[in-house]
C-alpha positions in Angstrom: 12.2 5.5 11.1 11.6 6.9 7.6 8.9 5.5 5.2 9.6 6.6 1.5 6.6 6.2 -0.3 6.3 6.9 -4.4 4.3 6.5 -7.4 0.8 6.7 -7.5 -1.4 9.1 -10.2 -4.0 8.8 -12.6 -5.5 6.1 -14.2 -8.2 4.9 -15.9 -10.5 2.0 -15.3 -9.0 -0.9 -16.1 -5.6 0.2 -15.8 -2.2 -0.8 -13.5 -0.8 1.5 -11.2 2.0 0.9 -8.5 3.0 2.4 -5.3 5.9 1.6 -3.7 7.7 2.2 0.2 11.1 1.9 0.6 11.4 1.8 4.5 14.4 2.2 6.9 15.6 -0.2 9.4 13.8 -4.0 10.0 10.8 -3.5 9.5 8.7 -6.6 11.0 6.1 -5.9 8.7 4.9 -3.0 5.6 1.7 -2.4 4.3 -0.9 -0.1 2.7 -4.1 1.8 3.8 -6.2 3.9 1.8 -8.7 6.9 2.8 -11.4 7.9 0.4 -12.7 12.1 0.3 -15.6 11.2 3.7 -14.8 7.6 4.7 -12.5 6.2 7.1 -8.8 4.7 6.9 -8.9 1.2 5.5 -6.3 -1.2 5.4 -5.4 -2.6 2.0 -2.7 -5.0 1.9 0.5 -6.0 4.1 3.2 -8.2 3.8 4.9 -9.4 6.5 8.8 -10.7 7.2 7.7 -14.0 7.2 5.9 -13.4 4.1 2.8 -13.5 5.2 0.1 -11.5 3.3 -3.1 -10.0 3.9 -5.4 -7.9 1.2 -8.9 -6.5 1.6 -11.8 -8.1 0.9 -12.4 -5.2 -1.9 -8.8 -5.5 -3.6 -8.1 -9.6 -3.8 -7.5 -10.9 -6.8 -6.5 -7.6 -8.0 -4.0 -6.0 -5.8 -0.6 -7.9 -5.5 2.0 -6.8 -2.3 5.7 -8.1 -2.7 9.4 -7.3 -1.6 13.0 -6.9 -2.9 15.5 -8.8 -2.3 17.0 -6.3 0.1 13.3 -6.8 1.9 13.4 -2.5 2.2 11.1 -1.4 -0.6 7.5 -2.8 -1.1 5.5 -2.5 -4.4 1.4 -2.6 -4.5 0.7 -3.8 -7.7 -2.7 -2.6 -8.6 -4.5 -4.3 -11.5 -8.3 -3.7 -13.0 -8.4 -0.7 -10.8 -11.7 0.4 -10.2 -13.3 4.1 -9.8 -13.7 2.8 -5.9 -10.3 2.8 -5.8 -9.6 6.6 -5.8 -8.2 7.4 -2.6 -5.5 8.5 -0.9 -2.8 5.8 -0.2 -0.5 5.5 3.3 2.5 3.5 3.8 3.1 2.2 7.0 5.6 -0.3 8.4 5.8 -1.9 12.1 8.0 -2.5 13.8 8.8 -5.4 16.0 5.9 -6.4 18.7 5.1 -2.3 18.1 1.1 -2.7 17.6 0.9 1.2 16.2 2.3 1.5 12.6 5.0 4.2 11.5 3.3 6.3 8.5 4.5 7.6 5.3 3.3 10.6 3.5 0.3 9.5 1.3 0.2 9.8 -2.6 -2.8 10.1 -4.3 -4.5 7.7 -6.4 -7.2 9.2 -9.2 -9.0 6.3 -11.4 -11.7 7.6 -13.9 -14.6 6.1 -15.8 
């Protein structure tokens, strides 16, 4: 299993960023967590084959997870991002009844005020 995740930076309040993980195989589902500098892993968003979605109470209404066509790559959208949203961001993708998620590298996300 290979999770190739990309995009991520700088940004300022207000602005758009997206990450996206282009994974191998079926994946059965792909999402996003995030880790702030001193707090734990939190999960973000994930979308599943079915298309089933789930976001974080801190990132609906804001945060938007879809697929290709292929159903390989997923894009987080992130609108009106917040200073709170500075974190590192993981990939990960599950596979079939597999409860534990396959991990990507994370990429860094920077919003200042």
């Amino acid at each position: 299993v290979q999770l190739q995740a990309s995009g991520g930076g700088l940004a300022q309040v207000g602005d758009t960023l997206r990450l996206s993980c282009a994974a191998s195989g079926s994946a059965s589902a792909i999402g996003w967590y995030r880790q702030a500098p001193g707090k734990g892993r939190e999960l973000v968003a994930t979308l599943s084959l079915g298309g089933s979605t789930y976001y974080a109470d801190s990132v609906k209404g804001r945060f938007t997870i879809s697929r290709d066509n292929a159903g390989a790559t997923v894009t987080l959208q992130m609108d009106a991002l917040k200073p709170e949203d500075t974190a590192t961001y993981y990939c990960a993708a599950w596979y079939g009844s597999v409860s534990a998620p396959h991990w990507g590298k994370g990429t860094l996300v920077t919003v200042s005020s």
